[in-house]
C-alpha positions as CSV (number, residue, x, y, z in Angstrom):
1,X,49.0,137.7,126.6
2,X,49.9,139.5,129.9
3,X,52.3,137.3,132.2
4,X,50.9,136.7,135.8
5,X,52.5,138.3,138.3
6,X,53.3,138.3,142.3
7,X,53.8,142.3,143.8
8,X,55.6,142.3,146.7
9,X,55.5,145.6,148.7
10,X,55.2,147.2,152.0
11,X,51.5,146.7,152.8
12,X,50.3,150.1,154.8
13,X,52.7,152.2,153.7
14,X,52.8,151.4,149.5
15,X,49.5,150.2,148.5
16,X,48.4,153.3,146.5
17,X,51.3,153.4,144.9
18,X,51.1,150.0,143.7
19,X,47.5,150.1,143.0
20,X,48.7,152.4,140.2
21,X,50.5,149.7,138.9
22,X,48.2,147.1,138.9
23,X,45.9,149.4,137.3
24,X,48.0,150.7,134.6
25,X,45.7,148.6,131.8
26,X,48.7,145.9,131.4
27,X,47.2,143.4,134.1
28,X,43.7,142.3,133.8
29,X,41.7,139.6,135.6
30,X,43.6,136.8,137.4
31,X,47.4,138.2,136.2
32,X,48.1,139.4,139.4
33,X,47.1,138.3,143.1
34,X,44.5,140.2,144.2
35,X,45.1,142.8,146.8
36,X,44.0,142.2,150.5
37,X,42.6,145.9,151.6
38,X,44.2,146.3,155.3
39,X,41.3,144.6,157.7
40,X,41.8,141.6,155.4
41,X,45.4,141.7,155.6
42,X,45.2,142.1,159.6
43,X,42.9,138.7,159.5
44,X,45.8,137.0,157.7
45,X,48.4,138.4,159.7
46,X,46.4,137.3,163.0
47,X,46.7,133.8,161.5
48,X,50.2,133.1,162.4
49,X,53.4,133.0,160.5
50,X,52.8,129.7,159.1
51,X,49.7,130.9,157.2
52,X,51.2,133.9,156.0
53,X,53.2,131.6,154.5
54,X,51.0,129.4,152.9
55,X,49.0,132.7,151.8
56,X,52.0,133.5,149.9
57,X,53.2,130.3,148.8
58,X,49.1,130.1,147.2
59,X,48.8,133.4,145.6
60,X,52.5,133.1,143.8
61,X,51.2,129.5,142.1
62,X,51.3,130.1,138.7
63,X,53.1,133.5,138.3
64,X,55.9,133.9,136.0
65,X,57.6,137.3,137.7
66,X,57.4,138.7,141.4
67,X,57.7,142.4,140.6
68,X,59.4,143.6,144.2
69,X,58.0,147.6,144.7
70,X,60.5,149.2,146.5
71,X,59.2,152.3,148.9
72,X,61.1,154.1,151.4
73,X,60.8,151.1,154.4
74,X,59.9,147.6,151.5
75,X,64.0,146.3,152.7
76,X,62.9,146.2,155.9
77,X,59.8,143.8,155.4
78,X,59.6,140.4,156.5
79,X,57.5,139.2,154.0
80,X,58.5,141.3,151.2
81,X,62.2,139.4,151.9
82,X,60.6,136.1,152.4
83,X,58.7,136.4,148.7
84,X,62.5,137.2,147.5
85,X,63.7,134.6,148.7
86,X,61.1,132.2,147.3
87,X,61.0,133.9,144.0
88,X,64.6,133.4,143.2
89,X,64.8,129.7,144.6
90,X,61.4,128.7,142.4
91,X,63.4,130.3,139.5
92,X,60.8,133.1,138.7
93,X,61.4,136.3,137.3
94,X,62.5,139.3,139.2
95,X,62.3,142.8,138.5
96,X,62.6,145.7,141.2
97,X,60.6,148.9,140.4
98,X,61.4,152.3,142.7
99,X,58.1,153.7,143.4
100,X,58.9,156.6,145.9
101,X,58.8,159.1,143.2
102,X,54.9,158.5,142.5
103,X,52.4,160.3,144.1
104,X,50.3,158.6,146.7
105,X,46.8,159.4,147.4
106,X,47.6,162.6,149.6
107,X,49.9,163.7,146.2
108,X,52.9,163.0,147.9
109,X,56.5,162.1,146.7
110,X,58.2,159.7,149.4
111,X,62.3,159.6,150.0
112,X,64.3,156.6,148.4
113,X,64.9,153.3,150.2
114,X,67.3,150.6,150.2
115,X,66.5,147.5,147.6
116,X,65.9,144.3,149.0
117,X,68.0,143.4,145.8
118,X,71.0,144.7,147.3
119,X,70.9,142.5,150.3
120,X,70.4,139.0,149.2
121,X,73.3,137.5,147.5
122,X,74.2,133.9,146.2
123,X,77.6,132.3,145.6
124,X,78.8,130.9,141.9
125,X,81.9,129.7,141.2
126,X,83.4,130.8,144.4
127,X,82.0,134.6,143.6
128,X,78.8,136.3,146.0
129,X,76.6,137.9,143.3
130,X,74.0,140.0,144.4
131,X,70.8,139.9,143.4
132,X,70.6,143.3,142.2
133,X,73.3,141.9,139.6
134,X,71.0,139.2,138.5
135,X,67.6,140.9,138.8
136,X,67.2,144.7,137.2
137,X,65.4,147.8,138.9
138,X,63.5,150.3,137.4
139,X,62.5,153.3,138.4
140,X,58.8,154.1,137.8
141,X,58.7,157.5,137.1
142,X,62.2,157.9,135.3
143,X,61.9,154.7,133.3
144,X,58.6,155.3,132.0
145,X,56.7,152.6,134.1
146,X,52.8,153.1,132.5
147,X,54.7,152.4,128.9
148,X,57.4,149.9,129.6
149,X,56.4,147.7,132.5
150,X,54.7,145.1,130.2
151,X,58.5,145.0,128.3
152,X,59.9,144.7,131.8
153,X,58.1,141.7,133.1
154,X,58.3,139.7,129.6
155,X,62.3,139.9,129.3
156,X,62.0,139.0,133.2
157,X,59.8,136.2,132.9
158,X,61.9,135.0,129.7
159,X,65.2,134.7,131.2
160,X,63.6,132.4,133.9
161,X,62.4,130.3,131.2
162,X,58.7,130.9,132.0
């Protein structure tokens, strides 16, 4: 059975890209959160910070892995770093995918950006571990996305004990 899952991406700029994902024939039905097309998103958005939050906090009840989609400009999301954060303190799975390299609807490649992994970090035993230590990234394209994502989000969702 597919694990549910939270995508956390750069809105306007990713969405075809991770459309592709979601449709890749590993998540059916109510194993992801639905997407918001952009005039739905806007009416969130115009809603305030505190119901973006509780927008979030609702559609990541229940999922097992937040599978973070990193595009050229996803560090540099608010939300995208706020679903991090909550991700790793609810003790969900993690996994980081690099989606620049798929095509988007206009059959364009996009340039690499910086993982949000790379900037969060927690301390154990005296040592600052980043999250890209804890949490692994993929790349779509290289790493065979289509045929290994479903591997991906099980060991992830495992080793959180979900």
């Amino acid at each position: 059975m597919p694990r549910k899952v939270f995508f956390s991406f750069h809105h306007k700029r990713d969405i075809w890209r991770v459309g592709i994902i979601r449709n890749c024939g590993v998540f059916r039905g109510d194993d992801a959160q639905p997407f918001l097309d952009a005039a739905a998103w806007e009416e969130v958005r115009k809603l305030g910070t505190e119901n973006i939050k509780r927008w979030i906090d609702k559609e990541m009840e229940g999922k097992s892995v937040l599978v973070v989609c990193i595009g050229n400009e996803t560090n540099n999301r608010r939300w995208v770093r706020y679903e991090i954060g909550k991700a790793h303190d609810e003790q969900r799975g993690i996994i980081g995918i690099r989606i620049h390299n798929m095509k988007n609807q206009d059959s364009e490649t996009d340039n690499p950006g910086r993982n949000p992994l790379d900037t969060f970090y927690i301390t154990q035993n005296g040592e600052k571990i980043c999250f890209s230590e804890l949490y692994p990234t993929y790349d779509w394209v290289g790493d065979e996305g289509r045929k290994n994502i479903e591997d991906w989000v099980e060991r992830s969702a495992i080793k959180a004990g979900r």
